[in-house]
C-alpha positions as CSV (number, residue, x, y, z in Angstrom):
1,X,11.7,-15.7,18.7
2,X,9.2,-18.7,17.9
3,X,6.3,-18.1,19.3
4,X,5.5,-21.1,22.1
5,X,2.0,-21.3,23.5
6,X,1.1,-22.8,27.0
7,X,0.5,-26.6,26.9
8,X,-3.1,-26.3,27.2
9,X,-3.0,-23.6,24.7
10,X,-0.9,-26.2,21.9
11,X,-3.6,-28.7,22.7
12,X,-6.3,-26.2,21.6
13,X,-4.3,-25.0,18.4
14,X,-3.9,-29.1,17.6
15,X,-7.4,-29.9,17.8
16,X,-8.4,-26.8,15.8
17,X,-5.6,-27.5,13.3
18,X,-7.1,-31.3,12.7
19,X,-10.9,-29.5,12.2
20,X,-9.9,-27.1,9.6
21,X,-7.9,-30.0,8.1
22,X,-11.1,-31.9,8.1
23,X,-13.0,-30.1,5.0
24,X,-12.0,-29.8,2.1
25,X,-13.2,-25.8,2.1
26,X,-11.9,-22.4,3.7
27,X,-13.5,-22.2,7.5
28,X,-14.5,-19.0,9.3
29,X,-13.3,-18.6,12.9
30,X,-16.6,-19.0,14.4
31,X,-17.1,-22.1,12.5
32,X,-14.1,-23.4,14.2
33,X,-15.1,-21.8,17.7
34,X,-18.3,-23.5,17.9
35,X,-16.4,-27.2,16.6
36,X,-14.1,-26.7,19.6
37,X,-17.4,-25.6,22.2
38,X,-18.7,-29.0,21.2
39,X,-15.5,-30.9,21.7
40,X,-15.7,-29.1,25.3
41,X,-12.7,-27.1,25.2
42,X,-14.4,-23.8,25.1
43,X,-17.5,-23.2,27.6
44,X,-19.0,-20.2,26.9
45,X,-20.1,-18.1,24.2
46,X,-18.0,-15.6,26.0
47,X,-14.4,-17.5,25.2
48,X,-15.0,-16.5,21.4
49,X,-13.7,-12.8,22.1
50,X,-12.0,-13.5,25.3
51,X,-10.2,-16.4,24.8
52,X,-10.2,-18.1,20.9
53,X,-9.7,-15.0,18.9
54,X,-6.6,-14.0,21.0
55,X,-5.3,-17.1,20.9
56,X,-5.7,-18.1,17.0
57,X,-4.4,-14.5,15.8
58,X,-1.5,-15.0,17.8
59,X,-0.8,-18.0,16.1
60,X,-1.8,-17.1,12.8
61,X,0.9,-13.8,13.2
62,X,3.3,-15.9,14.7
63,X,3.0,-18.7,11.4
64,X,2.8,-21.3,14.7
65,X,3.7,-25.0,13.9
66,X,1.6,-27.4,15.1
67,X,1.8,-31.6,14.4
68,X,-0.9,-31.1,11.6
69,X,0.0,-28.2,10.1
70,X,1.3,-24.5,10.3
71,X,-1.2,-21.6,10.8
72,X,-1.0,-18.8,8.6
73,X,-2.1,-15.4,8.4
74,X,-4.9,-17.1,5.8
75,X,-6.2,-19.9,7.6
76,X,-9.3,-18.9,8.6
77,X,-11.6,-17.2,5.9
78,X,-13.4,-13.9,6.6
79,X,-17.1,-14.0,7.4
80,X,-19.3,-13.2,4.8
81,X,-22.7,-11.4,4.4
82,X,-23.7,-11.1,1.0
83,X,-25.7,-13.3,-1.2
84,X,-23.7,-16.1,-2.9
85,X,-25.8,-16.9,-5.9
86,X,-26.1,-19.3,-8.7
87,X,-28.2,-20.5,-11.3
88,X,-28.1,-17.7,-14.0
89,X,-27.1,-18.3,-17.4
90,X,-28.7,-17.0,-20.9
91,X,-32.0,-17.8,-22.8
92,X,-30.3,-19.7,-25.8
93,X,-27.1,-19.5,-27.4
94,X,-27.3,-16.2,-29.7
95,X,-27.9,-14.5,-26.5
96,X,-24.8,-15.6,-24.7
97,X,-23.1,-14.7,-28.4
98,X,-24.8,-11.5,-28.1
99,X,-23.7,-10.5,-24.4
100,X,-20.2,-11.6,-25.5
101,X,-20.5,-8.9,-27.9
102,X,-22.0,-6.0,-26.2
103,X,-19.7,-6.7,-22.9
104,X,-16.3,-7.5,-24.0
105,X,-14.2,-5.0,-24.4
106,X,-10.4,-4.4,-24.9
107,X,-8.7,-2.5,-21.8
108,X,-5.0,-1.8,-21.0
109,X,-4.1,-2.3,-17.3
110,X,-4.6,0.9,-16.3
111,X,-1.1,1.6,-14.9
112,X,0.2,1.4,-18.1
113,X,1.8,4.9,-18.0
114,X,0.8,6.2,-14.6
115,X,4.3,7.1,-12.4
116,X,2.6,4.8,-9.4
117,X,0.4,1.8,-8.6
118,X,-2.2,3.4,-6.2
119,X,-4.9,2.2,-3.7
120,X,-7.3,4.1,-1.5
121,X,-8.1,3.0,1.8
122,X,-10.9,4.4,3.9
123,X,-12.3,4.1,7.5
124,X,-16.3,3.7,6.5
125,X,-17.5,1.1,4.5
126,X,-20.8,3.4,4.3
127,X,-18.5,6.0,2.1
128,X,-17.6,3.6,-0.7
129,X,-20.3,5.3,-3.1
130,X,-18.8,8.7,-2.3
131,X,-14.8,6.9,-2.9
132,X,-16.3,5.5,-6.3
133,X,-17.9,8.9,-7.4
134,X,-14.8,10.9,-7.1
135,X,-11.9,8.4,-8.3
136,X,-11.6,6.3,-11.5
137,X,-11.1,3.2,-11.8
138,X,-8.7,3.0,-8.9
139,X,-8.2,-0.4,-5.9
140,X,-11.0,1.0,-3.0
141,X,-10.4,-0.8,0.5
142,X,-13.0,0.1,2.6
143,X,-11.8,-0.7,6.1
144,X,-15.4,-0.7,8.5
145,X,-13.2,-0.4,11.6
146,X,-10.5,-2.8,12.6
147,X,-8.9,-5.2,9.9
148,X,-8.9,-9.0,9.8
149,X,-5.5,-11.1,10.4
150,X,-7.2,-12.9,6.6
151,X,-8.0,-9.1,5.1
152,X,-4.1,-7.9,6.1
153,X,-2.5,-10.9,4.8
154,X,-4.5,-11.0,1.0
155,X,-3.9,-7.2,1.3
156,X,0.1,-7.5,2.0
157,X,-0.2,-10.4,-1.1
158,X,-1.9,-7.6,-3.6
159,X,0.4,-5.5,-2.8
160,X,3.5,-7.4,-3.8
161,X,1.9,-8.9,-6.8
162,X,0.6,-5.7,-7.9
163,X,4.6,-3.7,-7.4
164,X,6.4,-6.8,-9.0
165,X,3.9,-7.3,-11.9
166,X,3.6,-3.5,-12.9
167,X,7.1,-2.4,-11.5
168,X,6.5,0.8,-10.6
169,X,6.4,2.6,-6.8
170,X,3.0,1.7,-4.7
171,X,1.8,3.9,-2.9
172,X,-1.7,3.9,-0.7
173,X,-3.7,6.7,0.7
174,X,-6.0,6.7,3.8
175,X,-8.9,8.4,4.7
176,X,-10.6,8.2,8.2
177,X,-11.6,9.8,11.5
178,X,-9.5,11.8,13.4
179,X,-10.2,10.4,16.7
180,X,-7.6,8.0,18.5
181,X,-9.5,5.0,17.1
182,X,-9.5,6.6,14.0
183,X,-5.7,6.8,14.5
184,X,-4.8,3.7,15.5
185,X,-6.6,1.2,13.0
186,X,-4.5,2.1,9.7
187,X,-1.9,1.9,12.1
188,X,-2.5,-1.7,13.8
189,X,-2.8,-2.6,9.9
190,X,-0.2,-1.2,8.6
191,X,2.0,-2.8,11.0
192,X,1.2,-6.4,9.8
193,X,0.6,-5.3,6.5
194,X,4.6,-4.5,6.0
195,X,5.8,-7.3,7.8
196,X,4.3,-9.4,5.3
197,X,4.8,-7.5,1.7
198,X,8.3,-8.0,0.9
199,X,8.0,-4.5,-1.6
200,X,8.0,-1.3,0.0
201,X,5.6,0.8,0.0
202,X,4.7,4.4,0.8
203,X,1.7,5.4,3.2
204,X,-0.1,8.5,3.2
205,X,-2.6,9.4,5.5
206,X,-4.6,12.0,3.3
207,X,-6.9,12.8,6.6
208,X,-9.1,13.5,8.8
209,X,-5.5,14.5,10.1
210,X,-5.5,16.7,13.5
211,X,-6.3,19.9,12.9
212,X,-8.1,19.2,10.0
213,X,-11.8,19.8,11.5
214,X,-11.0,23.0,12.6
215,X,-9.4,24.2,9.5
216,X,-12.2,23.3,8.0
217,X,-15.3,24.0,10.1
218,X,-16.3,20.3,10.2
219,X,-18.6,19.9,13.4
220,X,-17.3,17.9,16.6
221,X,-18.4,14.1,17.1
222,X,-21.0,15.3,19.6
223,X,-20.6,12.1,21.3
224,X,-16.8,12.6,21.5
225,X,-16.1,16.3,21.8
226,X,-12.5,17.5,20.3
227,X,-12.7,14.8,17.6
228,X,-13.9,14.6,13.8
229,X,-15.3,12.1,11.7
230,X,-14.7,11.6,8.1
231,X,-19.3,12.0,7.5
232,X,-19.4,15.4,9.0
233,X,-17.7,16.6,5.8
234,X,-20.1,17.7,3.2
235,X,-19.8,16.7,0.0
236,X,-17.5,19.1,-1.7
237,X,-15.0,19.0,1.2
238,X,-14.6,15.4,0.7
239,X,-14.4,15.4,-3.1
240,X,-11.6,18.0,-3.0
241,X,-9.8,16.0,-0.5
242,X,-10.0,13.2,-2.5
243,X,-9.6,14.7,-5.8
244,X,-6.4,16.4,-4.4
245,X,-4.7,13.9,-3.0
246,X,-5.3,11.7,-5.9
247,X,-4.1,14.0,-8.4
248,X,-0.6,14.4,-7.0
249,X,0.2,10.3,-8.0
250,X,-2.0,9.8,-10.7
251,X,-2.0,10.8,-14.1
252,X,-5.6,11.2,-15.5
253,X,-4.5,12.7,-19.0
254,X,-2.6,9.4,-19.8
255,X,-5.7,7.1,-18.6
256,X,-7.4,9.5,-21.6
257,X,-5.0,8.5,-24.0
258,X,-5.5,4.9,-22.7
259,X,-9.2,5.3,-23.6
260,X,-8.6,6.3,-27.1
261,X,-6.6,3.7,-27.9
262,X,-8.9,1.1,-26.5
263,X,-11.9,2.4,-28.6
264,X,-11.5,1.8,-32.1
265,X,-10.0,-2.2,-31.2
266,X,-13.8,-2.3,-29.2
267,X,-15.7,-1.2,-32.3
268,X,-13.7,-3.5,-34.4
269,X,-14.0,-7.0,-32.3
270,X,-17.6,-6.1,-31.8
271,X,-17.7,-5.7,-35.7
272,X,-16.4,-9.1,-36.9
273,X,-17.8,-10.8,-33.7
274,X,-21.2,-10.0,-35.6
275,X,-20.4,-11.4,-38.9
276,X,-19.4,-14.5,-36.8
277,X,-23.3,-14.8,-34.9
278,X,-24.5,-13.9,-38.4
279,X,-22.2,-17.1,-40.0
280,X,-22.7,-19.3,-36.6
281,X,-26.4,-19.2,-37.5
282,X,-26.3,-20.1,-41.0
283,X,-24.7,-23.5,-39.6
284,X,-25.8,-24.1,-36.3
């Protein structure tokens, strides 16, 4: 059923419709939330979570037509917290040549002759160090608790690209709390997340899973009694969990092979790419 907001509800969509239509850039929703304060249609700082954020993911999920334009699952960017820097470049020319040649290197895709195209999905951002120690070269998503109507949508996109352009069966794994909020945000995702992919996919929730803490003598969330977060593991618990679960849908022997083959077409580019500096010199 299309989705049909309250008049003064259209109005509000309208006017932030025309203000994201105004730039010529991707807009954040507090961007937009503080654009409508000032046009008086929101009062209080309040309204962002109450009011705006309901509203606008309602009509992003619901692709809601408006007079200038249609809102999307996209249309308003994350925020972001990281530097965004510019400015670097090289010294002179034969160091550009020369990072060219030390960094370059030939690599298959690594799904070349792996059975499945596999990501790994985890509750805690603060755990990505511990995803990237004990998996290779494999899509991390690091969740950091509930998942943006933008993150879902580029997610459900990667997925379909990724299945189409390697042909093979997806499948993602998840790692997280086992606590009912722990439980219910791959959920909430997931049910977005296959609405909008068009290829199937399979979803395995590797754990915390219920009964896992006790089974394996993890200490209670003091805070929460009865449930289990994915930190209280130590180390080796989590890297056979991961290990584990990885193993059964990815091949490393034939990433290996991969690696053997790449080698010698490296050493070989990196070869003649010196004669050329050498060459390039003599007539620059």
């Amino acid at each position: 059923m299309e989705y049909q907001p309250r008049p003064e509800q259209a109005h509000i969509l309208e006017e932030a419709m025309r203000h994201i239509n105004s730039v010529p850039y991707d807009v954040s929703a507090r961007w937009l939330f503080y654009r409508l304060r000032q046009g008086s249609l929101y009062r209080f700082k309040e309204d962002y979570h109450g009011k705006f954020l309901p509203l606008t993911a309602k009509a992003r999920k619901q692709f809601y037509k408006c007079p200038s334009g249609q809102w999307r699952p996209d249309t308003l960017a994350d925020d972001t917290r990281g530097v965004i820097d510019y400015g670097l470049g090289f010294d002179d020319e034969r160091a550009w040549l020369e990072a060219i040649r030390d960094n370059e290197e030939f690599a298959f895709h690594r799904w070349l002759n792996q059975p499945y195209y596999m990501e790994l999905w985890f509750e805690a951002k603060a755990m990505r160090g511990q995803f990237e120690y004990y998996t290779e070269e494999l899509p991390l998503l690091p969740f950091g608790g509930d998942v943006s109507i933008d993150a879902k949508w580029k997610t459900a996109r990667r997925l379909e690209r990724r299945g189409r352009q390697f042909d093979k069966p997806v499948v993602v794994l998840y790692f997280g709390d086992d606590d009912p909020k722990g439980q219910l945000i791959p959920e909430s995702a997931l049910a977005d997340i296959r609405v909008w992919c068009p290829v199937d996919f399979d979803y395995v929730r590797v754990g915390l899973n219920p009964g896992d803490g006790e089974r394996m003598g993890i200490p209670e969330n003091p805070e929460k009694p009865g449930t289990y977060q994915w930190e209280a593991l130590d180390d080796d618990q989590a890297g056979e969990l991961i290990k584990d679960a990885v193993a059964e849908y990815y091949d490393t022997m034939a990433l290996e092979n991969l690696k053997e083959r790449e080698q010698p077409v490296t050493k070989e580019f990196r070869r003649r790419f010196q004669e050329f500096i050498f060459n390039w010199e003599d007539v620059a």
